[in-house]
C-alpha positions as CSV (number, residue, x, y, z in Angstrom):
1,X,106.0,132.4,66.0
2,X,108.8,129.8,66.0
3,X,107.0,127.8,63.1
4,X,106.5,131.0,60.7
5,X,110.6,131.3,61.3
6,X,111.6,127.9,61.2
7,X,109.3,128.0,57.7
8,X,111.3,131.0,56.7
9,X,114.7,129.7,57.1
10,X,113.6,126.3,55.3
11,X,112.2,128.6,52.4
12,X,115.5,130.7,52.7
13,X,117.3,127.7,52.7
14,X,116.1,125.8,49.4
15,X,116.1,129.5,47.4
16,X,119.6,129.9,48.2
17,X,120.7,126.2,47.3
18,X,118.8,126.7,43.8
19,X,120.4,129.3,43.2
20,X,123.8,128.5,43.8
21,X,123.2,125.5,41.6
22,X,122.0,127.6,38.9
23,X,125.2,129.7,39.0
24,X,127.8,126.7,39.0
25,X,125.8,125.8,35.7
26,X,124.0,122.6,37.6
27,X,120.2,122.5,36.4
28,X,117.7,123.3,38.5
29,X,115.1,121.1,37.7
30,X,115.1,117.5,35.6
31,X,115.4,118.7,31.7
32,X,114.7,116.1,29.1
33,X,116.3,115.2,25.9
34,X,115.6,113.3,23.1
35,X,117.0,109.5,22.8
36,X,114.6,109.0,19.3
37,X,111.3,109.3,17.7
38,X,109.9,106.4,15.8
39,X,106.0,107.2,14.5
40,X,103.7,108.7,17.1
41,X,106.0,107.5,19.9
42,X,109.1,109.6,21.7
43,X,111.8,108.1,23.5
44,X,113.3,110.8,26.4
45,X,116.0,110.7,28.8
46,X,117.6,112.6,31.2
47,X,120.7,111.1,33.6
48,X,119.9,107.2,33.4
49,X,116.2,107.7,33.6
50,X,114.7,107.1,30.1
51,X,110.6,107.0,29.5
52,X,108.4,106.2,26.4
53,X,105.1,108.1,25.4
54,X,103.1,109.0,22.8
55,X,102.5,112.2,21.2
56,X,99.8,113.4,22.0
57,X,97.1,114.1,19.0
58,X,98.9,112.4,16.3
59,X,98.5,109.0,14.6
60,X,101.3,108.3,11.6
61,X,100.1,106.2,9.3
62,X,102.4,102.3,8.8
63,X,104.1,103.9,5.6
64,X,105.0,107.3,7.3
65,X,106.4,106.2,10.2
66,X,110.3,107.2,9.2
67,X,109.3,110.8,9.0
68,X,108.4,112.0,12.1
69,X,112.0,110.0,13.7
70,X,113.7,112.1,10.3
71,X,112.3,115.2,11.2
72,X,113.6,114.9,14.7
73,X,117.2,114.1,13.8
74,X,116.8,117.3,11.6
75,X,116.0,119.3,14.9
76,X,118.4,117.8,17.2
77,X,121.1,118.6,14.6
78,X,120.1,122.1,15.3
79,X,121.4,121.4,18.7
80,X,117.6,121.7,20.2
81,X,118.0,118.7,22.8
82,X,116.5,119.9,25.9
83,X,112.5,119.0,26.0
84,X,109.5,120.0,28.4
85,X,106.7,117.8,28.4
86,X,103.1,118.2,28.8
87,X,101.3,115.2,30.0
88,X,97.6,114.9,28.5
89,X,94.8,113.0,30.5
90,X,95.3,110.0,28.8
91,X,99.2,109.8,29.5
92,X,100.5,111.1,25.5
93,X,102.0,114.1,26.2
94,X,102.9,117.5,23.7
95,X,106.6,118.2,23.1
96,X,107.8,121.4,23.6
97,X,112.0,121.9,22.7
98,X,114.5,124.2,23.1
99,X,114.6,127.5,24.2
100,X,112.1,128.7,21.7
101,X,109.7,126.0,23.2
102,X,108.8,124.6,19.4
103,X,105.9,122.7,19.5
104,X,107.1,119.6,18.2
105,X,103.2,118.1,17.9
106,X,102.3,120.9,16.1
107,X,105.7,121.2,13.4
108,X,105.0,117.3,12.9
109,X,101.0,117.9,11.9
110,X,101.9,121.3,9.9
111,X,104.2,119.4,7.6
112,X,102.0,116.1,6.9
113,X,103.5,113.8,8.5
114,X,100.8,112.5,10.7
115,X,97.1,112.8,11.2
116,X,95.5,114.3,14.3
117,X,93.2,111.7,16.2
118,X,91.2,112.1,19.1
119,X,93.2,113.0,21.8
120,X,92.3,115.6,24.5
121,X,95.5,117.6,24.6
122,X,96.0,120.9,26.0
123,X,96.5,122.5,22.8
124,X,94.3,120.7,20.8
125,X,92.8,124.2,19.1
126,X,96.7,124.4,17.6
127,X,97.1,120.7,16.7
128,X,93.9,121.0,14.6
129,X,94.6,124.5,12.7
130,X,98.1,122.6,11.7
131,X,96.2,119.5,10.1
132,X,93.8,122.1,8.2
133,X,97.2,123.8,6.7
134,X,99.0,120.2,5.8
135,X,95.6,119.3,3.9
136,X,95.5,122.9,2.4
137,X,98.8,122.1,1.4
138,X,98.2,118.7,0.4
139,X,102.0,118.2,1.9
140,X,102.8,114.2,2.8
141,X,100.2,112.5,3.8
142,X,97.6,114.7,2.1
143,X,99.4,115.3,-0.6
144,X,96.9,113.2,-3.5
145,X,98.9,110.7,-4.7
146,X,99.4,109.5,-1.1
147,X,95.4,109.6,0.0
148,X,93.4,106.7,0.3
């Protein structure tokens, strides 16, 4: 009986301290931002902890490279800087930002400015249906002056 208590007040006890952090504006759990976006790569940071990874389902082509890193500025000057990540099997991850969770993977595929490849991601199904609509589009990469 004393261990289902004690377990209570330990339960009590972290609910209570998250939630008084949340009120005095303190967040709750590690949020991300972006420090840049160069190619298929992301750079991250939150506090003085930075990290590197890939995005996950996308491979940018040498002479495209500038774009996705363009089309990230263009969001965080929108004031979207806070990012969750969702780490894939083989360590890329997606990129979900702001509030709205945009999928970042997915904006930078819908617009043509990268390919998909074979990575298992989560949302794979998504990241596919926005390469069909690029080459539909024949936007960036697919456009046909910029095909192979």
């Amino acid at each position: 009986m004393n261990i289902i208590r004690m377990s209570y007040f330990v339960i009590s006890f972290f609910v209570t301290i998250a939630v008084l952090l949340k009120l005095l504006g303190e967040p709750v759990f590690n949020k991300w931002e972006i420090i840049g976006v160069l190619g298929d790569k992301i750079e991250v940071g939150s506090g003085n902890t930075r990290r590197k990874f890939k995005l996950c389902g996308l491979e940018v082509p040498p002479l495209f490279t500038e774009r996705p890193r363009e089309y990230a500025e263009y969001i965080m000057g929108r004031g979207i800087k806070s990012v969750r990540l969702v780490e894939s099997s083989n360590k890329s991850v997606e990129v979900f930002l702001g509030e709205e969770n945009t999928f970042l993977n997915k904006e930078i595929l819908i617009r043509g400015l990268a390919k998909r490849n074979g990575d298992q991601c989560e949302h794979g199904t998504i990241l596919q249906t926005a390469e069909e609509i690029a080459k539909w589009q024949k936007i960036w990469i697919w456009s046909t002056k910029n095909q192979n």
